[in-house]
PQR file with spaces between the fields and no chain letter, atoms N, CA, C, O and H, PARSE charges and radii, in Angstrom:
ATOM       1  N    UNK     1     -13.839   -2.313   -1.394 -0.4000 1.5000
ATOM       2  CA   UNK     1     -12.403   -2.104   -1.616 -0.0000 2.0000
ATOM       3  C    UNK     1     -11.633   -3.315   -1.109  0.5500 1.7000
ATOM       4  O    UNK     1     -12.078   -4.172   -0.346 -0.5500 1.4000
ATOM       5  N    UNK     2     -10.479   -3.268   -1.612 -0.4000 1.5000
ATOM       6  CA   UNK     2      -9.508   -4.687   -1.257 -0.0000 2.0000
ATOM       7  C    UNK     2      -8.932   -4.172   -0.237  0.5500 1.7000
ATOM       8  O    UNK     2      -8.903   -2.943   -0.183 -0.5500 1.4000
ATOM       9  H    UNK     2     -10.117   -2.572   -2.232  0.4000 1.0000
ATOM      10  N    UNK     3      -8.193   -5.114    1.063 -0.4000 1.5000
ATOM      11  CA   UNK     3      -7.673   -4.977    2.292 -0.0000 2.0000
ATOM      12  C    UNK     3      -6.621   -5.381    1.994  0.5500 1.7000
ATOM      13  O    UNK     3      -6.660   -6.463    1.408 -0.5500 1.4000
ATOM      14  H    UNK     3      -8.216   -6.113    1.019  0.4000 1.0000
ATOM      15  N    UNK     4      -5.038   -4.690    2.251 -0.4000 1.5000
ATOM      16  CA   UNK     4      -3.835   -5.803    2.144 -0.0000 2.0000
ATOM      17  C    UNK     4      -3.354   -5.207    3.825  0.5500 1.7000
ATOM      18  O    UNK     4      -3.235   -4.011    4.090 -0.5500 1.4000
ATOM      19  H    UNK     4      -5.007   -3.811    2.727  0.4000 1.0000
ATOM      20  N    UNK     5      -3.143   -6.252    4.745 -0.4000 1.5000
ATOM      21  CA   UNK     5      -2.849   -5.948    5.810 -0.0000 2.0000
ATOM      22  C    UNK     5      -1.193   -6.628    5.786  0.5500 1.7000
ATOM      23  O    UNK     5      -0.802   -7.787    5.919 -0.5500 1.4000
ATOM      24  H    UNK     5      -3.239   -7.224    4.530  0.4000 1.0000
ATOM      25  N    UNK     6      -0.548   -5.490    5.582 -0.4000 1.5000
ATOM      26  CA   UNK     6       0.955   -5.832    5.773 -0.0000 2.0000
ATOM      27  C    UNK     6       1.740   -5.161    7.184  0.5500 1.7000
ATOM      28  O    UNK     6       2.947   -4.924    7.133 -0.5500 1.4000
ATOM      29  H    UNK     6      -0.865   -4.548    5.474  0.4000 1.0000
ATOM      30  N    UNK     7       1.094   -4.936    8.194 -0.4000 1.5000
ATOM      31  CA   UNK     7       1.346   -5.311    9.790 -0.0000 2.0000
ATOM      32  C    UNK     7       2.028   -5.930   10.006  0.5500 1.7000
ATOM      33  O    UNK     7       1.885   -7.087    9.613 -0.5500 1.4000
ATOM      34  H    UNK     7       0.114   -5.129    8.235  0.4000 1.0000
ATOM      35  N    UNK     8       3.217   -5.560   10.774 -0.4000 1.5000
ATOM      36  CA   UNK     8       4.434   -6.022   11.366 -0.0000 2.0000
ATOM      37  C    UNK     8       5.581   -7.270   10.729  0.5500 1.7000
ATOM      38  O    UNK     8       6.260   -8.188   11.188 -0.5500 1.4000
ATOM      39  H    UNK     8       3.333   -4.620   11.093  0.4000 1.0000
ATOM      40  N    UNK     9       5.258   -6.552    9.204 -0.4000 1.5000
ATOM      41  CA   UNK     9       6.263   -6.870    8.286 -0.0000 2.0000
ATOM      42  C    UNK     9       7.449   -5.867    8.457  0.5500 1.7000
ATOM      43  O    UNK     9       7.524   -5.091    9.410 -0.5500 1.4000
ATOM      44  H    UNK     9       4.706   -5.806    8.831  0.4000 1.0000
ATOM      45  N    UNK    10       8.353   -5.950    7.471 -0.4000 1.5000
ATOM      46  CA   UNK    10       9.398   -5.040    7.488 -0.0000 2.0000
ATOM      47  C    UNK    10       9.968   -5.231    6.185  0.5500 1.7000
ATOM      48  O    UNK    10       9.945   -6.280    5.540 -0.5500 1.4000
ATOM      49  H    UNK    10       8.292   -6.580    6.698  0.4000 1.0000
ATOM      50  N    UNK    11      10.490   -4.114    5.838 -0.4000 1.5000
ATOM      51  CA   UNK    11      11.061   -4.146    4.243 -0.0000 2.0000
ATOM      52  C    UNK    11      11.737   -5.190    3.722  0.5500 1.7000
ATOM      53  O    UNK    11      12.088   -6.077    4.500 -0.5500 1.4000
ATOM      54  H    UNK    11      10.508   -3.262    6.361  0.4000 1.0000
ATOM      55  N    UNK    12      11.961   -5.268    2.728 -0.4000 1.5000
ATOM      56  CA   UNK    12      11.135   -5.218    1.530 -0.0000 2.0000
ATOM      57  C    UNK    12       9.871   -5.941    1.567  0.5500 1.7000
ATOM      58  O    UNK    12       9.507   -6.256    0.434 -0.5500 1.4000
ATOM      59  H    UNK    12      11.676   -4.547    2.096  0.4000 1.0000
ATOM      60  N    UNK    13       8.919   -6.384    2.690 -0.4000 1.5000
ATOM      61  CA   UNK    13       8.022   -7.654    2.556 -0.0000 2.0000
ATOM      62  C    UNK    13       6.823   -6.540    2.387  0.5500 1.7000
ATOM      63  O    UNK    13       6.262   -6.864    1.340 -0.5500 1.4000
ATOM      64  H    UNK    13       9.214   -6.128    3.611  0.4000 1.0000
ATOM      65  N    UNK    14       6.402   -5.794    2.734 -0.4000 1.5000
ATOM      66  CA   UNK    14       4.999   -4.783    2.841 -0.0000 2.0000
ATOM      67  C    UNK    14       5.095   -4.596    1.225  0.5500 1.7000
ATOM      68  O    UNK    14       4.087   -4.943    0.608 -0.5500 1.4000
ATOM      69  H    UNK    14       6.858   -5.531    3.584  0.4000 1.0000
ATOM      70  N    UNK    15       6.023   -4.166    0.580 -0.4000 1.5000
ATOM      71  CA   UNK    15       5.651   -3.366   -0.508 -0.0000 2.0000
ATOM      72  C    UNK    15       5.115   -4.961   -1.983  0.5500 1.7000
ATOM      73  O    UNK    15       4.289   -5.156   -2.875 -0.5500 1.4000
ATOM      74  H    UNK    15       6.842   -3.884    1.081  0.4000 1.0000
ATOM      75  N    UNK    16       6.662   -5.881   -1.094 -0.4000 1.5000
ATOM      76  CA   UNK    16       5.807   -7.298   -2.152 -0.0000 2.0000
ATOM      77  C    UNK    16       4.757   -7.494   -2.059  0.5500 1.7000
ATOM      78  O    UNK    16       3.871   -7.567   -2.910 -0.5500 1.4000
ATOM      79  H    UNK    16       7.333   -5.723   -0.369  0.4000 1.0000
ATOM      80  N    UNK    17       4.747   -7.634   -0.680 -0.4000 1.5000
ATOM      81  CA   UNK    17       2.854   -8.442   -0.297 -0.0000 2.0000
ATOM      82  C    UNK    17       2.148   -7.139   -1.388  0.5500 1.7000
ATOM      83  O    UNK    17       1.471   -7.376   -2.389 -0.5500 1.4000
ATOM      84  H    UNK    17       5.467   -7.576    0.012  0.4000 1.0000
ATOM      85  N    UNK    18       2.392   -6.239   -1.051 -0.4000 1.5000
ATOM      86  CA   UNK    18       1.345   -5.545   -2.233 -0.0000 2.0000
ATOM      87  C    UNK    18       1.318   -5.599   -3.326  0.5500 1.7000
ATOM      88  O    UNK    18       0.285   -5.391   -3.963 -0.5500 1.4000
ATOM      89  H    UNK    18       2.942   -6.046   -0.238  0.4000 1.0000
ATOM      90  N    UNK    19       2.260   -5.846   -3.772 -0.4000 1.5000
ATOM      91  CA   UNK    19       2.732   -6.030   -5.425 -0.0000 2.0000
ATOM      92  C    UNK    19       2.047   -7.407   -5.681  0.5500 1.7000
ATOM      93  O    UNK    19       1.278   -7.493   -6.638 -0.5500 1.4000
ATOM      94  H    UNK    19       3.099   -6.016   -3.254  0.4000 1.0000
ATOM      95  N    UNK    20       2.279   -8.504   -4.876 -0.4000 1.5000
ATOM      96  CA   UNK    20       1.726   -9.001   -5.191 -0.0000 2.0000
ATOM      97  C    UNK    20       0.015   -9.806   -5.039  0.5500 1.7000
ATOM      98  O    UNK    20      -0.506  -10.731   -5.662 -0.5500 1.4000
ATOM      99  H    UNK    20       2.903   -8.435   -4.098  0.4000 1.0000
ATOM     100  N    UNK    21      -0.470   -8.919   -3.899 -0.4000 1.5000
ATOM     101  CA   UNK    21      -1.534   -8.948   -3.984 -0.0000 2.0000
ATOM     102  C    UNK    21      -2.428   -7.726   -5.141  0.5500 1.7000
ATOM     103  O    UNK    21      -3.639   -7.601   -4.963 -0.5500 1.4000
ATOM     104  H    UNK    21      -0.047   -8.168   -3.393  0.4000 1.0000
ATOM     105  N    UNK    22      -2.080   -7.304   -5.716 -0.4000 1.5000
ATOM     106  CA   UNK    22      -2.817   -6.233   -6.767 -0.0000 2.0000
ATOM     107  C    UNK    22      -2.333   -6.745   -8.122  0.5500 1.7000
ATOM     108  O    UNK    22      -3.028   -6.481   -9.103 -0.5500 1.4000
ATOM     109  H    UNK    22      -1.096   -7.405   -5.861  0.4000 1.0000
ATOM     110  N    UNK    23      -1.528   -7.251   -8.229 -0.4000 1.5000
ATOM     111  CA   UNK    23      -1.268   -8.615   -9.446 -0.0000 2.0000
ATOM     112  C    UNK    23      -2.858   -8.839   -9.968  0.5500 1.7000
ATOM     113  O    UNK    23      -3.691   -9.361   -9.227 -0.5500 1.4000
ATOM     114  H    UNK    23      -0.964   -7.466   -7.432  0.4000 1.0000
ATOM     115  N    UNK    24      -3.133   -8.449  -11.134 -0.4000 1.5000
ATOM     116  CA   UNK    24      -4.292   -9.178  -11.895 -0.0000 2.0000
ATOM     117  C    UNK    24      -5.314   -8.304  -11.648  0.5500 1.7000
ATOM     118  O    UNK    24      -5.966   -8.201  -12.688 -0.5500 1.4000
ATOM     119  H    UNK    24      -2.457   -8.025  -11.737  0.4000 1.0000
ATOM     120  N    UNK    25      -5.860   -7.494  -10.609 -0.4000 1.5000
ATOM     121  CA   UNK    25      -6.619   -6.398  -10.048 -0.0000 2.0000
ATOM     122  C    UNK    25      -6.945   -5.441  -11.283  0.5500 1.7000
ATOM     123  O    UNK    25      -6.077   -4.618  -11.574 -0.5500 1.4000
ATOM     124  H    UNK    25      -5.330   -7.577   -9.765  0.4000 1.0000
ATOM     125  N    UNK    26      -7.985   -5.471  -11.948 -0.4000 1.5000
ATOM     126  CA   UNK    26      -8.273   -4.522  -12.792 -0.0000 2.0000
ATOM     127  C    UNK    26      -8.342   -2.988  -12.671  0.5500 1.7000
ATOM     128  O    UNK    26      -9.078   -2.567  -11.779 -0.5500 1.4000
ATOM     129  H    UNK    26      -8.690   -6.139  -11.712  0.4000 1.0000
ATOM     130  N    UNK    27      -7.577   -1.932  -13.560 -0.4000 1.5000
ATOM     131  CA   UNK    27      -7.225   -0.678  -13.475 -0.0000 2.0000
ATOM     132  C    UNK    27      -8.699    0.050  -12.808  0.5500 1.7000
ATOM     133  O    UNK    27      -9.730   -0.228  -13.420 -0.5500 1.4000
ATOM     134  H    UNK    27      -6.979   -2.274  -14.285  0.4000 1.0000
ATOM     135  N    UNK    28      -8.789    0.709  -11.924 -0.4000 1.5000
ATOM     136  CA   UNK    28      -9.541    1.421  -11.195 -0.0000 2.0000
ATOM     137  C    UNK    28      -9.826    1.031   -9.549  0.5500 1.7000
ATOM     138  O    UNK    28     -10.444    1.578   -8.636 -0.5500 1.4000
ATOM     139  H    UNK    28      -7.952    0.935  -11.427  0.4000 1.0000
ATOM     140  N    UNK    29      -9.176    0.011   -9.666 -0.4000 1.5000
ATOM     141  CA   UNK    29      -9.649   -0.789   -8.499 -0.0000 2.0000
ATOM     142  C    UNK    29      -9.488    0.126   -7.016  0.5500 1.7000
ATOM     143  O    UNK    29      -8.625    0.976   -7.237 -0.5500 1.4000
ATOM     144  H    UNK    29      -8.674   -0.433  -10.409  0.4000 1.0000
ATOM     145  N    UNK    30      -9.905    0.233   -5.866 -0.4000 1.5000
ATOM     146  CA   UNK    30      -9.496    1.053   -4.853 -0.0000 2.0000
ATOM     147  C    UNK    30      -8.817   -0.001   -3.939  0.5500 1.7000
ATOM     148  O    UNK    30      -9.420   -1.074   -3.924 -0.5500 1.4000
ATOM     149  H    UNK    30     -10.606   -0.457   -5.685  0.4000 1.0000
ATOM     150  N    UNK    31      -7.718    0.059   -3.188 -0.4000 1.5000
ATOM     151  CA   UNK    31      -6.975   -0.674   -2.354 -0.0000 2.0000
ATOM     152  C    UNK    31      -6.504    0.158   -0.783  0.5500 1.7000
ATOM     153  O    UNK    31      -5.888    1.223   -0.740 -0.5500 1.4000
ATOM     154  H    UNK    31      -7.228    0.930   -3.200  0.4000 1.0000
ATOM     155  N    UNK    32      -6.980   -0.649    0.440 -0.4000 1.5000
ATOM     156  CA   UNK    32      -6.852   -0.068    1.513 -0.0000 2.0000
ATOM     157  C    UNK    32      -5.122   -1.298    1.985  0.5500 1.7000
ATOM     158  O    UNK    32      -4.921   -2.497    2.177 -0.5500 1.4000
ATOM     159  H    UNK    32      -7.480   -1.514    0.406  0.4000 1.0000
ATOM     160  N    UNK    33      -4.270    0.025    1.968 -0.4000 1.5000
ATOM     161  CA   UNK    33      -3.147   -1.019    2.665 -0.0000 2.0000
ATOM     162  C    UNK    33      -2.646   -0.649    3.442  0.5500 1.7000
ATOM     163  O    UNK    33      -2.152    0.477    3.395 -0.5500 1.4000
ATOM     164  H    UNK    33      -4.433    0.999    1.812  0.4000 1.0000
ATOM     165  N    UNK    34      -2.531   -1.626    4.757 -0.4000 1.5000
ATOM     166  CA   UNK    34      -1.878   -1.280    6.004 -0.0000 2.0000
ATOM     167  C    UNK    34      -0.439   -1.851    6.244  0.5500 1.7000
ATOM     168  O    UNK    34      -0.049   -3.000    6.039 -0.5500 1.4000
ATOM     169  H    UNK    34      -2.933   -2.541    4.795  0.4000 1.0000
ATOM     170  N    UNK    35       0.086   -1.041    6.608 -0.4000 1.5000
ATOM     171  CA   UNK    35       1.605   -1.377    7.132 -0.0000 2.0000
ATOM     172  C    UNK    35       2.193   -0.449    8.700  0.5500 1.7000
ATOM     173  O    UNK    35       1.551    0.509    9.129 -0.5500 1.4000
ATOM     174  H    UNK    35      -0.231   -0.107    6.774  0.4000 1.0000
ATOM     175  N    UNK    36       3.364   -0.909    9.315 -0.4000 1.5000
ATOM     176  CA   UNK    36       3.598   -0.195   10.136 -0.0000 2.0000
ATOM     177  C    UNK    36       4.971    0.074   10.260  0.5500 1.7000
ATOM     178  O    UNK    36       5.503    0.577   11.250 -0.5500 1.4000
ATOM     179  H    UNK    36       3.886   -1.688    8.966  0.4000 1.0000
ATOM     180  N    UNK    37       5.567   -0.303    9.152 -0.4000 1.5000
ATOM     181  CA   UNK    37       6.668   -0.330    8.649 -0.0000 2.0000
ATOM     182  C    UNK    37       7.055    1.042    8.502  0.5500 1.7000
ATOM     183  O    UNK    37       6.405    1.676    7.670 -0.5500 1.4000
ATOM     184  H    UNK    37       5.136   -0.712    8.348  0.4000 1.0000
ATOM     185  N    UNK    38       8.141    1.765    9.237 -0.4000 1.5000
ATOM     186  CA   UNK    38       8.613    3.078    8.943 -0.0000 2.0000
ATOM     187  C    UNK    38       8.779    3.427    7.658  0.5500 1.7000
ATOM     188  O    UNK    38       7.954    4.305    7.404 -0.5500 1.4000
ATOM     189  H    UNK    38       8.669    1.250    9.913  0.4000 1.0000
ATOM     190  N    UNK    39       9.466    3.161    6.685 -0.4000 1.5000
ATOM     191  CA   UNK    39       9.354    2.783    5.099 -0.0000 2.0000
ATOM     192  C    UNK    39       8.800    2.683    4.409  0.5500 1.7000
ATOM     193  O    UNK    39       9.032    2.760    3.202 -0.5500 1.4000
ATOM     194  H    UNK    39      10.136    2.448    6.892  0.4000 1.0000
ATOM     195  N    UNK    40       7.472    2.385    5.188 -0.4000 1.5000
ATOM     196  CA   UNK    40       6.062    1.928    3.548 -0.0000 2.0000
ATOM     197  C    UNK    40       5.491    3.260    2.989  0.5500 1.7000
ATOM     198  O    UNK    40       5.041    3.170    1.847 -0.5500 1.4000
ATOM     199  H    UNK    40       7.284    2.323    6.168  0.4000 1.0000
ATOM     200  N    UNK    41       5.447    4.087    3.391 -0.4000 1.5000
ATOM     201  CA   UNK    41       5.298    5.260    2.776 -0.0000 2.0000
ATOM     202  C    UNK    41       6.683    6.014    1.608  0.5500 1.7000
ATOM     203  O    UNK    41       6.767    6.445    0.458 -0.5500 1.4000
ATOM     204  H    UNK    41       5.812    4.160    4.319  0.4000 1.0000
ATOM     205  N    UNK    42       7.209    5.886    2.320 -0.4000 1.5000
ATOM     206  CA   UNK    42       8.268    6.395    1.026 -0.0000 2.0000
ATOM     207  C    UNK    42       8.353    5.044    0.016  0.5500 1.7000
ATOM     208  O    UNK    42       8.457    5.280   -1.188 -0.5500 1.4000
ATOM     209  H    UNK    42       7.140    5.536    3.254  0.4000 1.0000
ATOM     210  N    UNK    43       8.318    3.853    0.393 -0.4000 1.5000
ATOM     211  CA   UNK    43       8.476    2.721   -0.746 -0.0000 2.0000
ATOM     212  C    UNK    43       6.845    2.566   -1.476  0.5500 1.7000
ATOM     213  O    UNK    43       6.581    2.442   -2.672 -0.5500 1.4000
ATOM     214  H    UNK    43       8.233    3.661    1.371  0.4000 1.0000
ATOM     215  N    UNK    44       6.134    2.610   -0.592 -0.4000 1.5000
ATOM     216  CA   UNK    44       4.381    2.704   -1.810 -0.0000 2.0000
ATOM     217  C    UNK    44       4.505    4.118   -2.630  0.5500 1.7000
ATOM     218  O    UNK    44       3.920    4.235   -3.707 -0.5500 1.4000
ATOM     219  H    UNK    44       6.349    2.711    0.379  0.4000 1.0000
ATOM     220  N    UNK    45       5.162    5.014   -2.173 -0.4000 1.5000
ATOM     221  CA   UNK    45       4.452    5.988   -3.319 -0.0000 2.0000
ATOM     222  C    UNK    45       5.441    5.704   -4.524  0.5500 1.7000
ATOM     223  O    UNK    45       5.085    6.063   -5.647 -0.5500 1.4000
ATOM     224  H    UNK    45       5.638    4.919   -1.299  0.4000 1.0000
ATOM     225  N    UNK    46       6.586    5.119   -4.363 -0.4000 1.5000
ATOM     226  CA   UNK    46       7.916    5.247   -4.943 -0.0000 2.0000
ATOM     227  C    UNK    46       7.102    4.009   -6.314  0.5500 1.7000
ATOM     228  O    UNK    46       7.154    4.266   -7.517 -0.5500 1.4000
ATOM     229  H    UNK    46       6.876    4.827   -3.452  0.4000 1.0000
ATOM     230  N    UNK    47       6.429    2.752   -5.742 -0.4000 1.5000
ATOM     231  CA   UNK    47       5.718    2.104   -6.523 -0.0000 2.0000
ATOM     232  C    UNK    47       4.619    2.389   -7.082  0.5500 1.7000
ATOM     233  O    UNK    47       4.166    1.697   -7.993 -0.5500 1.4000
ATOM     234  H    UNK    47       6.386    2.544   -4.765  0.4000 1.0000
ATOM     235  N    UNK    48       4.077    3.357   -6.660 -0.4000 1.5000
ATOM     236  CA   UNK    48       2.686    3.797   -7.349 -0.0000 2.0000
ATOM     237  C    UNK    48       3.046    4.859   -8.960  0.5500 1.7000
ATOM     238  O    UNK    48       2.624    4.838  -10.116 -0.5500 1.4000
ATOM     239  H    UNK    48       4.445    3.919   -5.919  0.4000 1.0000
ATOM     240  N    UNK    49       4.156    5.788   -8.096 -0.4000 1.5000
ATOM     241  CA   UNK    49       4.773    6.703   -9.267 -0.0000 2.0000
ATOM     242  C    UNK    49       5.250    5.734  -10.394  0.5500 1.7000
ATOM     243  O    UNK    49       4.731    5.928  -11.493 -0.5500 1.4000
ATOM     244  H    UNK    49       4.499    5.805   -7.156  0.4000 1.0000
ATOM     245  N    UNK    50       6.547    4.289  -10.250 -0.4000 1.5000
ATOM     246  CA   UNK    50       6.612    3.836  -11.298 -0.0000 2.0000
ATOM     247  C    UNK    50       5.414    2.697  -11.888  0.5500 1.7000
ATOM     248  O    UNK    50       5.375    2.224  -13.024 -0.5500 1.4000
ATOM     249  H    UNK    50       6.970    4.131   -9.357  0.4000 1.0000
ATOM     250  N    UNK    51       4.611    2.467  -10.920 -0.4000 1.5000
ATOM     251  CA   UNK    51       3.445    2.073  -11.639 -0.0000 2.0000
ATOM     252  C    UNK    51       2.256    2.645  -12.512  0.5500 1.7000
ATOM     253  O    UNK    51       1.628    2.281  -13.506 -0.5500 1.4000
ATOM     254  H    UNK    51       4.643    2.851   -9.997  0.4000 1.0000
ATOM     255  N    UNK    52       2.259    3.640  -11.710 -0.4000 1.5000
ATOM     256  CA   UNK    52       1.042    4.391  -12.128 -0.0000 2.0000
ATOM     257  C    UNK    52      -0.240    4.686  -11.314  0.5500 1.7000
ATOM     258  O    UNK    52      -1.223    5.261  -11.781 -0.5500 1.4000
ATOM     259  H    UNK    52       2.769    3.935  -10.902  0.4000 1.0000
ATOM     260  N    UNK    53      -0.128    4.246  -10.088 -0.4000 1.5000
ATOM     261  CA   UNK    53      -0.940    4.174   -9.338 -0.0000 2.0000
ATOM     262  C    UNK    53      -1.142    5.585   -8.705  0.5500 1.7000
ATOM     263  O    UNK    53      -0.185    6.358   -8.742 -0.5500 1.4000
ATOM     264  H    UNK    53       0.671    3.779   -9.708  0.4000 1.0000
ATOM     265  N    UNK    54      -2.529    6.058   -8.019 -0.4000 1.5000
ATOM     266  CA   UNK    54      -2.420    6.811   -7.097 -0.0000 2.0000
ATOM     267  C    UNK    54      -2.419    6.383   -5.693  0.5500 1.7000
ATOM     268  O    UNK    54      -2.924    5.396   -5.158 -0.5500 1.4000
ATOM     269  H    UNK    54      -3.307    5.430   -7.989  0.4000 1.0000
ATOM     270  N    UNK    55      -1.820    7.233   -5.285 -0.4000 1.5000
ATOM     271  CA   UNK    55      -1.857    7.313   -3.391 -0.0000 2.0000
ATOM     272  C    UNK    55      -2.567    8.304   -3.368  0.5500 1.7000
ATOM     273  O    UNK    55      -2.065    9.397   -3.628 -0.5500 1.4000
ATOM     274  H    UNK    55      -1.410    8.035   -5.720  0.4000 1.0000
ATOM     275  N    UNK    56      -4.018    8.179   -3.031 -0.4000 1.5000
ATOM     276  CA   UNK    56      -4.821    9.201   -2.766 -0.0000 2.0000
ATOM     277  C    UNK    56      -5.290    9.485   -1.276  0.5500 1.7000
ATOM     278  O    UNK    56      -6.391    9.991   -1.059 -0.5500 1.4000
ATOM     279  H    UNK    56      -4.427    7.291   -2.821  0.4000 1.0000
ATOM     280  N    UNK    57      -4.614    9.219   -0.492 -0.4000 1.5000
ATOM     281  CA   UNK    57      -4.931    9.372    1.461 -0.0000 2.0000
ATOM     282  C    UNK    57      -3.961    8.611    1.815  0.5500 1.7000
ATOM     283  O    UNK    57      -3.641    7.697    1.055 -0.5500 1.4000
ATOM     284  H    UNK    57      -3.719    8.808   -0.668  0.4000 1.0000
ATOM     285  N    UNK    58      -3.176    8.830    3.206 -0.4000 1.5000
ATOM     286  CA   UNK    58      -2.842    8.310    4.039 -0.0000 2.0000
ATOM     287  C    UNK    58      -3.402    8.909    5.401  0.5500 1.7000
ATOM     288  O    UNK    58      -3.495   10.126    5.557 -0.5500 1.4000
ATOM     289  H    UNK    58      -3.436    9.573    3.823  0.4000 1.0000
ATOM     290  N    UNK    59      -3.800    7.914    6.464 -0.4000 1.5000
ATOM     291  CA   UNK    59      -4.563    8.133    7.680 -0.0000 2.0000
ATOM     292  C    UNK    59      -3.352    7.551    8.801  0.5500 1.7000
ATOM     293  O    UNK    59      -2.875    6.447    8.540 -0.5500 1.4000
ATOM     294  H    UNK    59      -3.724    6.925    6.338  0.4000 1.0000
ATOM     295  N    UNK    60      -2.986    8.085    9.711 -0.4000 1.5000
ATOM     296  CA   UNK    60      -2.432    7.681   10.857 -0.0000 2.0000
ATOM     297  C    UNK    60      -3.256    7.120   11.764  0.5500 1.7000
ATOM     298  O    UNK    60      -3.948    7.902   12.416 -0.5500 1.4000
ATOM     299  H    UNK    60      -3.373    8.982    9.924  0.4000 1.0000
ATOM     300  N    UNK    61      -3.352    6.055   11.957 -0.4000 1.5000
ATOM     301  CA   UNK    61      -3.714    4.953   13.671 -0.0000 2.0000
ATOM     302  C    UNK    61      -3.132    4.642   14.437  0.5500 1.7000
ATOM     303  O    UNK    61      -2.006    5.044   14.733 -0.5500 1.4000
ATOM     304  H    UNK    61      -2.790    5.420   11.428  0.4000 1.0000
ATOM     305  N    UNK    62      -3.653    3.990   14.851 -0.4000 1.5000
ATOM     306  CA   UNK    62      -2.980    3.828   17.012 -0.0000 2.0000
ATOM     307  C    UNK    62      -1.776    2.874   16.558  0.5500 1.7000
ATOM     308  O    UNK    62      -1.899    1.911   15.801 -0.5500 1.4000
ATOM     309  H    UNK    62      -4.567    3.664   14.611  0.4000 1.0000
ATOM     310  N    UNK    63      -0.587    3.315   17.158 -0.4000 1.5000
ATOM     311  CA   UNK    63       0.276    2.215   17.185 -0.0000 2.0000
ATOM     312  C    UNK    63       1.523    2.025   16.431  0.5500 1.7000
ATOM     313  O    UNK    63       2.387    1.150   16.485 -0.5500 1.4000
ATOM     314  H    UNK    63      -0.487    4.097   17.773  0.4000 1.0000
ATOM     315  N    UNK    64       1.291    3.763   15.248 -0.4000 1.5000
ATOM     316  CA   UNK    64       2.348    3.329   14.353 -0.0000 2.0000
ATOM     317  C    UNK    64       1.638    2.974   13.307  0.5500 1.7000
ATOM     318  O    UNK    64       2.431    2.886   12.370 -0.5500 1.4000
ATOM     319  H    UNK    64       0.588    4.474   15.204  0.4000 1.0000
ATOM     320  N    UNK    65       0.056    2.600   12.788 -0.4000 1.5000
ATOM     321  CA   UNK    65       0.080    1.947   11.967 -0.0000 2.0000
ATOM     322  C    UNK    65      -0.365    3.203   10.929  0.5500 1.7000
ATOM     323  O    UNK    65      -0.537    4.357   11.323 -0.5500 1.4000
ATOM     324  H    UNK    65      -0.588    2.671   13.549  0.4000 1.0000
ATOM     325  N    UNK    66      -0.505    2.799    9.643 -0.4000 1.5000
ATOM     326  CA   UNK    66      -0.319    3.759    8.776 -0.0000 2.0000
ATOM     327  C    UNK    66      -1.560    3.148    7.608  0.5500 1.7000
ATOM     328  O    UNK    66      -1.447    2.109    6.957 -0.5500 1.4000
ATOM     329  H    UNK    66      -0.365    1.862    9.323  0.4000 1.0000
ATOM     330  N    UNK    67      -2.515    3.932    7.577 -0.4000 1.5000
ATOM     331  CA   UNK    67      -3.533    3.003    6.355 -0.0000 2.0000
ATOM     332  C    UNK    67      -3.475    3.985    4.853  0.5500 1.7000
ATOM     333  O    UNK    67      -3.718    5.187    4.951 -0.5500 1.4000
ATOM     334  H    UNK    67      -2.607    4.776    8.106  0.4000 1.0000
ATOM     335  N    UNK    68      -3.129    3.360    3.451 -0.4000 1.5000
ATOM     336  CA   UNK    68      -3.400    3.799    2.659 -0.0000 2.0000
ATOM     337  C    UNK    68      -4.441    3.603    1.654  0.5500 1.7000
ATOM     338  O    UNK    68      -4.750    2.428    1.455 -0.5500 1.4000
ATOM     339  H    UNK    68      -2.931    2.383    3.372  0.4000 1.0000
ATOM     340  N    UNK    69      -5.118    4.604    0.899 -0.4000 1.5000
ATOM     341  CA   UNK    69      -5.804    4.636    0.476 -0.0000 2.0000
ATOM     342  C    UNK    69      -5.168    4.592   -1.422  0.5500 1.7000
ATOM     343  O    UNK    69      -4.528    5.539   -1.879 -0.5500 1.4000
ATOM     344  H    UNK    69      -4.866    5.558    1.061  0.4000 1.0000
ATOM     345  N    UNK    70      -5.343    3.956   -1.849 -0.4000 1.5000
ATOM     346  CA   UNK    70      -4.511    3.215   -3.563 -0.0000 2.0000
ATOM     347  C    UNK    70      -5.585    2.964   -4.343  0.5500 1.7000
ATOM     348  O    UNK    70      -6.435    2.086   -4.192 -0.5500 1.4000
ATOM     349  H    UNK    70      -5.863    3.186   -1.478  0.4000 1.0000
ATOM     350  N    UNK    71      -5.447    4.251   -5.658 -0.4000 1.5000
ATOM     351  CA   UNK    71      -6.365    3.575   -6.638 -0.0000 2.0000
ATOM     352  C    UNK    71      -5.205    3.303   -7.991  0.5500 1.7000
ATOM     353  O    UNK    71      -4.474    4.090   -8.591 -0.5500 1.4000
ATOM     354  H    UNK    71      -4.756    4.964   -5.780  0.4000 1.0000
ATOM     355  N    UNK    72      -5.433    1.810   -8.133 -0.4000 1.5000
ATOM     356  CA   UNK    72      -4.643    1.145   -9.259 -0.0000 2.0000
ATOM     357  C    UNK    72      -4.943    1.712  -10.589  0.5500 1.7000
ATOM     358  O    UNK    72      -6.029    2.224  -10.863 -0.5500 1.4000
ATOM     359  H    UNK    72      -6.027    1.170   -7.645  0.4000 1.0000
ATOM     360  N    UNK    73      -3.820    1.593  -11.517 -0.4000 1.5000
ATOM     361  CA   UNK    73      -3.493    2.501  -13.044 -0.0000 2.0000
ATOM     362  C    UNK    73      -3.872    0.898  -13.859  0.5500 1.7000
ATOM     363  O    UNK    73      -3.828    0.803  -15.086 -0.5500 1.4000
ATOM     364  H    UNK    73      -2.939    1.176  -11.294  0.4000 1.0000
């Protein structure tokens, strides 16, 4: 699976870095993305819905941080 570690960014930068790291990523792909950004959860699913993507897990870790589990449309 692909890693996008967007850690101690802050909006709008977590949801670009993802956008634009899954740029070109062929449909099925699985994507683990971290952020700790209060926001990245309501702004990734908000992009997955108009993308097409699923958010299939989110896991809570030490610290605030938040890991998702993304399979690309």
């Amino acid at each position: 699976a692909h890693q996008i570690d967007a850690i101690g960014l802050v909006c709008p930068l977590p949801i670009l870095r993802f956008k634009k790291r899954v740029q070109g990523l062929p449909s099925g792909t699985r994507v683990e993305f971290l952020a700790d950004d209060p926001t990245s959860r309501r702004d990734l699913q908000a992009l997955c819905d108009m993308a097409g993507h699923t958010l299939e897990w989110v896991r809570e870790e030490d610290e605030g941080v938040l890991r998702y589990g993304v399979c690309l449309a």
